[in-house]
C-alpha positions as CSV (number, residue, x, y, z in Angstrom):
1,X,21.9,-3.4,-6.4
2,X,24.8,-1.2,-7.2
3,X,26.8,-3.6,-9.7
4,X,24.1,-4.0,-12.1
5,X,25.0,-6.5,-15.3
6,X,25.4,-4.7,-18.3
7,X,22.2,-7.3,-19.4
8,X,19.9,-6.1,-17.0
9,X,20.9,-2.4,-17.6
10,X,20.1,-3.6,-21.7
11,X,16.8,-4.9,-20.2
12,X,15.8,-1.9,-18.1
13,X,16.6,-0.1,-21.7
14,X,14.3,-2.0,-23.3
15,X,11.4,-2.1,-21.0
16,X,11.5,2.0,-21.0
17,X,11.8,2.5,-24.5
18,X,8.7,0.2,-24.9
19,X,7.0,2.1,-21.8
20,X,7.7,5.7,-23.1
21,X,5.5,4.8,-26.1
22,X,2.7,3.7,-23.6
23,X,-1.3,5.1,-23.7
24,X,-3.1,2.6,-25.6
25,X,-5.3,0.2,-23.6
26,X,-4.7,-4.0,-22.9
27,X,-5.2,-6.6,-20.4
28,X,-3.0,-8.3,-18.6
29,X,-1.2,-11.2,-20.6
30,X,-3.3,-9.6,-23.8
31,X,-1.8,-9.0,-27.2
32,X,-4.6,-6.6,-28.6
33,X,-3.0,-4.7,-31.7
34,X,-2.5,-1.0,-31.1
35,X,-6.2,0.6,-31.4
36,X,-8.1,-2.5,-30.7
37,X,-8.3,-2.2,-27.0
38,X,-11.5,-1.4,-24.9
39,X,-12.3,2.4,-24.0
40,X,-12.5,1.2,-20.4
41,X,-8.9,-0.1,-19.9
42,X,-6.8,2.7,-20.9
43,X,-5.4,2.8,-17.7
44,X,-3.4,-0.1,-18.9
45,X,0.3,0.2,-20.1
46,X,0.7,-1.1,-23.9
47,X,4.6,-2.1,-24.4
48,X,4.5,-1.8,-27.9
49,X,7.9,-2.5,-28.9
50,X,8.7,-5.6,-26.0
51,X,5.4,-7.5,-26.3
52,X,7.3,-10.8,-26.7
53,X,9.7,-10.2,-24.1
54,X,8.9,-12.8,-20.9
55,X,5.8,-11.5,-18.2
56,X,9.1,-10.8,-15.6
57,X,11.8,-8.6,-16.4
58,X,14.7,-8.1,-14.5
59,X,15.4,-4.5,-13.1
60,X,17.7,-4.8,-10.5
61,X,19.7,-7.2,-8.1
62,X,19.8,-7.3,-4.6
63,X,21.8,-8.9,-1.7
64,X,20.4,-10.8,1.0
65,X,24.2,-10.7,3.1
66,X,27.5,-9.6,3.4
67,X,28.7,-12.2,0.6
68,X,28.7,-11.8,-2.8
69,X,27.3,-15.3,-3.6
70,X,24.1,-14.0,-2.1
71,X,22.4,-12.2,-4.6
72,X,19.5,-12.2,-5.8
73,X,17.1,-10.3,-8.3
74,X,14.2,-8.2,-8.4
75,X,12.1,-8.3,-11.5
76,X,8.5,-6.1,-12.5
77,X,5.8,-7.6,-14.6
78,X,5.5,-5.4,-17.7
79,X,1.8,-6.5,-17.8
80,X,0.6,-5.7,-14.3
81,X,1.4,-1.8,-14.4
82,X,-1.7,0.5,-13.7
83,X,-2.0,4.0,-14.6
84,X,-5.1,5.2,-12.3
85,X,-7.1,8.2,-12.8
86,X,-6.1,9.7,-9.5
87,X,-2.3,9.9,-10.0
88,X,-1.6,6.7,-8.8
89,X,0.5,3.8,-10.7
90,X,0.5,0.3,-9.7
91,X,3.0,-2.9,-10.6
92,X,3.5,-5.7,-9.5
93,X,7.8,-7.0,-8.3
94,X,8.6,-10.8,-7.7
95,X,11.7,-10.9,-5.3
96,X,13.7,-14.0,-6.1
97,X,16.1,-14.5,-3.0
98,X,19.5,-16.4,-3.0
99,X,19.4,-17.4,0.4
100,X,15.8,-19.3,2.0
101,X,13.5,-16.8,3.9
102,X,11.0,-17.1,6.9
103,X,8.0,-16.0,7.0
104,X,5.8,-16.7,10.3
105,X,2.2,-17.7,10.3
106,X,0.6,-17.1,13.8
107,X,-3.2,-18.2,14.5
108,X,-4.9,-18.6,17.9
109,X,-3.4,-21.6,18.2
110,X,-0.8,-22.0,15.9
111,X,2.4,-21.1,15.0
112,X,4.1,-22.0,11.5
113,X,7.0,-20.6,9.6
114,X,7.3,-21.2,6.1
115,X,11.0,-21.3,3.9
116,X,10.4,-19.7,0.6
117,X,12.6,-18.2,-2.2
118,X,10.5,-16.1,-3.9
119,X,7.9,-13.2,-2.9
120,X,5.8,-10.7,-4.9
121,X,4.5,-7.5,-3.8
122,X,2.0,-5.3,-4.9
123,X,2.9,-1.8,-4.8
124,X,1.6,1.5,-5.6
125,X,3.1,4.7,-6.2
126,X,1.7,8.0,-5.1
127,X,3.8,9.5,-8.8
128,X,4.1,13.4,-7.7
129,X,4.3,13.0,-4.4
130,X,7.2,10.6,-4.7
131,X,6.0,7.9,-2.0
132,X,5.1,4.6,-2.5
133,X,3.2,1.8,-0.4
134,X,2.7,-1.7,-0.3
135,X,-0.8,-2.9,-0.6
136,X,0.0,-7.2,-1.2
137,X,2.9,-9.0,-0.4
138,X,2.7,-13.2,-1.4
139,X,4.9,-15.5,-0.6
140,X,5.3,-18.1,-3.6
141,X,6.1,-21.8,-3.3
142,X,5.7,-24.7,-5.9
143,X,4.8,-23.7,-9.2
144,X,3.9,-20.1,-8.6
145,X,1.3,-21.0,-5.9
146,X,0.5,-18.2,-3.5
147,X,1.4,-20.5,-0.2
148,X,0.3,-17.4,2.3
149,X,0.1,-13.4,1.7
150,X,-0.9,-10.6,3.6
151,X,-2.0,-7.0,3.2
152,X,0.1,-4.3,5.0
153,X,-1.8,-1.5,6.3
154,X,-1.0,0.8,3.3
155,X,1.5,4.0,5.0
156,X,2.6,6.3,1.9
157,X,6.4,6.6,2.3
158,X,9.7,8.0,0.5
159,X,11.7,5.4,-1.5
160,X,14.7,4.6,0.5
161,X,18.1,5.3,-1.0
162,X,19.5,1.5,-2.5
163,X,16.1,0.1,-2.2
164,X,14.9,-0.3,-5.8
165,X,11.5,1.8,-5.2
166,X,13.6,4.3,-6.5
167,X,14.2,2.4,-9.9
168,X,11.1,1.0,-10.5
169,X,9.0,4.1,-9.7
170,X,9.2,5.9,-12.2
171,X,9.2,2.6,-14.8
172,X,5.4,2.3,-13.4
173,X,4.7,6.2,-13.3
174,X,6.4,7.4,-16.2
175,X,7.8,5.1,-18.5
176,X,11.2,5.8,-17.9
């Protein structure tokens, strides 16, 4: 996550510019012209001026080991992020990892570990307290098919220094 691309740092440019001039209401996925939105969604975030950039936007890049062929990105979905009344933000990351992950399903009688690439989480931020929690992870296979997911019990913590809570906190609480 240090060496950032000059593309994604254009990107991240982008996607605050269009948050900073956020308010106005909208669905998810929805195109509603400025104005036109319900009363009852203005908790969602309008990027005005990066409506027809893709769902997923790139924000950072991580590495899943010691060499530098192993990196991989973390992206936001512009559409997902929740403003809620009581000073909570919500968005929704999709972790794309070089490298194959496991991820162990244990039942009663049963135990099966699946290889995946690509995860998304749910989090949300507590914005001025600074903490953060995560309240979905899924694990994605085959054309974006959840394929298992699970709900951590949700513990409010600091973001971690070169973890990218830090960078996309304040993209979902903010704008910026």
């Amino acid at each position: 996550m240090k060496a950032m691309t000059m593309f994604s740092k254009v990107l991240i440019a982008l996607a605050a510019c269009g948050l900073a001039a956020c308010g106005q209401g909208a669905t998810p996925g929805a195109s509603a012209p400025q104005g036109q939105a319900g009363a009852n969604n203005n908790n969602r975030v309008v990027l005005q001026s990066t409506q027809n950039l893709p769902d997923w936007l790139l924000v950072a890049r991580q590495r899943d080991c010691s060499r530098s062929d192993c990196v991989g990105e973390v992206l936001f979905n512009q559409r997902t992020i929740t403003r809620n009344p009581d000073g909570t933000a919500d968005i929704w990351l999709e972790v794309r990892h070089a490298n194959p992950q496991a991820y162990p399903i244990e039942t009663a009688t049963t135990r099966t570990t699946i290889t995946y690439t690509n995860e998304r989480l749910h989090y949300r931020f507590k914005c001025a307290e600074g903490q953060f929690t995560v309240l979905e992870r899924q694990i994605m296979g085959v054309g974006e098919t959840v394929v298992a997911h699970d709900n951590p019990r949700p513990i409010y913590r600091a973001p971690a220094d070169g973890s990218v809570t830090p960078v996309v906190m304040p993209i979902a609480c903010t704008g910026r």
